[in-house]
C-alpha positions in Angstrom: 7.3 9.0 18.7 9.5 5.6 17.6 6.5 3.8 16.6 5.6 7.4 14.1 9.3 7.4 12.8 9.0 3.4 12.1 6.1 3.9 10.0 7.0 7.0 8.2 10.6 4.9 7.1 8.6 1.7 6.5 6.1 3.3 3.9 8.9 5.4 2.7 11.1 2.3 1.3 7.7 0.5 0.4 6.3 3.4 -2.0 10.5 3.5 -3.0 10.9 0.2 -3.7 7.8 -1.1 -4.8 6.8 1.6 -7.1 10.5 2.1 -8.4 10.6 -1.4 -9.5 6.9 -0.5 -11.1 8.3 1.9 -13.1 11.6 1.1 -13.8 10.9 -2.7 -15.3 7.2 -2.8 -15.6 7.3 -6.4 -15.0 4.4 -8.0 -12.7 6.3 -10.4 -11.2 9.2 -8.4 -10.3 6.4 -5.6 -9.3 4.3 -8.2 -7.0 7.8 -9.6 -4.9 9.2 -5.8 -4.7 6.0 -5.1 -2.8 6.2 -8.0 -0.5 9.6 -8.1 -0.1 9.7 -4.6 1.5 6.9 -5.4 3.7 8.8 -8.4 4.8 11.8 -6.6 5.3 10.2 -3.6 7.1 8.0 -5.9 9.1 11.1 -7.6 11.0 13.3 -4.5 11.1 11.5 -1.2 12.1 7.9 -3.1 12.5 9.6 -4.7 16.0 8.7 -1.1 17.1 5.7 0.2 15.5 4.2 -3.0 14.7 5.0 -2.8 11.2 1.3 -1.6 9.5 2.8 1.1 6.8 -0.6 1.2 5.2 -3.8 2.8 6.5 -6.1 0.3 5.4 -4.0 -2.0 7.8 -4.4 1.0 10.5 -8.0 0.9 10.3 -8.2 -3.0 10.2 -6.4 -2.9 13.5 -8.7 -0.1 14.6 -11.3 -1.7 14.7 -10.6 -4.8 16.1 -8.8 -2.4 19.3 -5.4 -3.4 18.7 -4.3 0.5 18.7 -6.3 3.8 20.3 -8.4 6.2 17.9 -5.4 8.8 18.7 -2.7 6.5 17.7 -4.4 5.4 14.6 -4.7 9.1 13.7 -0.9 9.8 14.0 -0.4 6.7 12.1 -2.0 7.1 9.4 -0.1 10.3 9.2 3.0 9.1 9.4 2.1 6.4 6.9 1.2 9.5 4.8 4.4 11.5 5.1 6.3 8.2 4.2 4.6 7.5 1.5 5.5 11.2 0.1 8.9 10.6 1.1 8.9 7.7 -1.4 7.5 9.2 -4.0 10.1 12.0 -3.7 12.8 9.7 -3.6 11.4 8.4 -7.0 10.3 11.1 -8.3 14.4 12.9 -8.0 15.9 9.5 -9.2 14.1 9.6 -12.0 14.3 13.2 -12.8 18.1 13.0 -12.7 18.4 10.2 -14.3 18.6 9.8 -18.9 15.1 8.6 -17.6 13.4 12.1 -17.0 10.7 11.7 -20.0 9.2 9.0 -18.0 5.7 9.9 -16.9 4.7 7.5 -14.7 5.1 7.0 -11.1 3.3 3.7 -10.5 0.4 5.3 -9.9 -3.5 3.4 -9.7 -6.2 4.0 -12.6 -8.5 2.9 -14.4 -10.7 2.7 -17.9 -7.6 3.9 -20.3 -5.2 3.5 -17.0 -6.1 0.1 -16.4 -3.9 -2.9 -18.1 -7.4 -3.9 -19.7 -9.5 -0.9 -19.2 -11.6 -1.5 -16.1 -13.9 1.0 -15.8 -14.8 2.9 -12.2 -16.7 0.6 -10.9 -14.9 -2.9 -11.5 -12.0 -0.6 -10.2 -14.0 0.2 -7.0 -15.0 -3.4 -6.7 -11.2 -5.1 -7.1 -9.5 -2.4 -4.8 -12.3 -3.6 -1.7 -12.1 -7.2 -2.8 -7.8 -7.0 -2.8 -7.5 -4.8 0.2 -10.6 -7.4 2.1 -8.4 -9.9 1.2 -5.1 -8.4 2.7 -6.3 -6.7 5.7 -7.9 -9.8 6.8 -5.0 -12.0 6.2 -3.0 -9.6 8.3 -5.0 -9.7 10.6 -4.8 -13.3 11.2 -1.2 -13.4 10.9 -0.8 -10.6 13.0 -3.8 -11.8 15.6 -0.7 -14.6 17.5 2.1 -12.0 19.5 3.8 -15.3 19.0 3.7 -15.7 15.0 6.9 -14.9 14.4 6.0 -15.7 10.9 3.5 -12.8 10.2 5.6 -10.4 8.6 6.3 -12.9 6.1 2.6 -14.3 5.4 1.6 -10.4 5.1 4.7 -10.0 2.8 3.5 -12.8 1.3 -0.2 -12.0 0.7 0.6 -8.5 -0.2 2.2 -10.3 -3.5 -0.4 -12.7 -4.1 -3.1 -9.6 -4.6 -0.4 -7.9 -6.3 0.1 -10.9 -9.2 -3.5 -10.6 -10.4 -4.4 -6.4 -9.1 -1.6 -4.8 -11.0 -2.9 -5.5 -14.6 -6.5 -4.4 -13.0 -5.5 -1.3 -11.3 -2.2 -1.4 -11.0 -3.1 -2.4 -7.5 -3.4 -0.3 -4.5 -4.9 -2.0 -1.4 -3.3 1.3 0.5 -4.4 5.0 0.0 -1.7 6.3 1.5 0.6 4.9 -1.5 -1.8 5.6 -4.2 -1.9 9.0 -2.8 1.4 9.6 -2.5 1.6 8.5 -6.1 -1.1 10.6 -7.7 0.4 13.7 -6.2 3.8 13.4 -8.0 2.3 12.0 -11.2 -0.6 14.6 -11.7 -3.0 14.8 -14.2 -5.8 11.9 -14.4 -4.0 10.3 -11.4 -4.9 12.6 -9.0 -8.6 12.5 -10.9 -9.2 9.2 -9.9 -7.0 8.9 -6.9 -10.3 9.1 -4.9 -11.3 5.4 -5.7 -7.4 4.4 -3.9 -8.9 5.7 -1.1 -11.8 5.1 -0.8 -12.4 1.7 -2.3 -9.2 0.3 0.3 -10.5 1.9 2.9 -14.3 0.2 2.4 -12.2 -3.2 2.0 -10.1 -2.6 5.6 -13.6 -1.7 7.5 -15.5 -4.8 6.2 -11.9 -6.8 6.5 -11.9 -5.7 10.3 -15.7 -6.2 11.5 -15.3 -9.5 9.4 -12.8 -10.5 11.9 -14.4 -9.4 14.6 -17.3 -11.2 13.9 
């Protein structure tokens, strides 16, 4: 039940802090490290316990490479689920009592008028698996030495680097259960197209974790 409760918090201040800043400056850079940053943090506080995944596409990833039982996977992604809500709640009453309650957004994924430069469905499709490739299988590197006590950082790290160039794309997801989380409290076109932030990540963690296996 620890290892549930780690990655409920852990997704909870990711989604907080990372699509807080989103909203609240709009600023990539700012965007990118707030992401990263709470990864990091999460990775070497409440991650000593649950491993520190917060992100389904990370789940599956180690899935498949049997780092963690079809059961547990389940209750993580869950977890990583109700978090991720939790976040968005968190953001969603800040905001709403706040002189900031005509703000519509809450940092969630599109694309064609959504996107920074109007990517349509499919280049959407085709960043979100290329990004989340690219972060599930750096994880899974990092991750791959018990004795890297580095990996939280690198992951922290990489989750930035996709960050810096996915954000003006898609606003960058690379985790459904953030996008989802998202889509629910923003409504309207987000939760039309808040099927490619799950399905496009989750494509990119599956060929991220038989890449790695293979």
């Amino acid at each position: 039940m620890k290892k549930y409760v780690c990655e409920l918090i852990g997704t909870c201040v990711l989604v907080l802090i990372g699509c807080g800043v989103a909203v609240l400056t709009g600023d990539i850079v700012a965007t990118s490290l707030a992401f990263g940053l709470s990864v990091v943090a999460m990775a070497y506080s409440v991650g000593t316990v649950s491993g520190g995944h917060f992100n389904p596409a990370i789940t599956i990833g180690m899935l498949i490479n049997k780092r963690i039982k079809g059961r547990e996977a389940c209750y993580y992604i869950i977890s990583q689920i109700l978090g991720a809500l939790c976040g968005s709640l968190l953001l969603f009453i800040f905001l709403k009592s706040s002189n900031l309650h005509s703000i519509n957004s809450m940092g969630a994924n599109g694309f064609d008028t959504h996107s920074a430069i109007g990517l349509n469905c499919l280049g959407a499709i085709i960043a979100e698996i290329v990004l989340t490739f690219v972060f599930v299988f750096t994880a899974l590197f990092a991750s791959g030495d018990k004795n890297n006590k580095l990996a939280g950082l690198i992951i922290g790290l990489a989750l930035v680097l996709v960050h810096l160039i996915g954000i003006n794309l898609t606003g960058t997801s690379v985790n459904p259960a953030r996008s989802l989380s998202a889509a629910i409290f923003q409504a309207g076109d987000a939760l039309k197209q808040v099927w490619v932030f799950i399905v496009a990540p989750t494509i990119g963690a599956i060929i991220a974790g038989f890449t790695y296996k293979y």
